[in-house]
C-alpha positions, 0 to 999 in steps of 0.5 A: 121908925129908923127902919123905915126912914132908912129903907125910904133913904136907900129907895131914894138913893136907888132911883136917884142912881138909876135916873143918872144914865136914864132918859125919857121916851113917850110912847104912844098906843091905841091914842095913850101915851106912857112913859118909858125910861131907857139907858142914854145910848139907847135910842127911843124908837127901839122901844117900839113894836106892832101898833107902839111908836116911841120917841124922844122927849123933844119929838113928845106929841099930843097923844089925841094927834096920833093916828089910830089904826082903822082896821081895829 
């Protein structure tokens, strides 16, 4: 039992420490939205690539809003 206490306490301390120099990016494909964690001083629409655009959680859209390519 103190095994796996303890191994749900460092798991904890883990994303605790790596969410402090993290943000949240929206990304958004084919009309889905999906999260993405990023250092601070990466800028979130470098995440994106072919048909995903990604932006900053202030710029967050409603996923139904996002145009979707016609030619697919």
């Amino acid at each position: 039992m103190k095994k796996i206490f303890f191994s749900i306490a460092a798991l904890m301390a883990v994303v605790f420490l790596a969410s402090c120099d993290s943000k949240l990016c929206y990304c958004y494909e084919y009309g889905y939205e999906t999260e993405v964690y990023v250092n601070t001083d990466t800028p979130c629409s470098s995440m994106g690539h072919g048909e995903r655009g990604c932006v900053e959680s202030y710029e967050r859209m409603d996923p139904g809003q996002v145009a979707l390519n016609p030619t697919l």
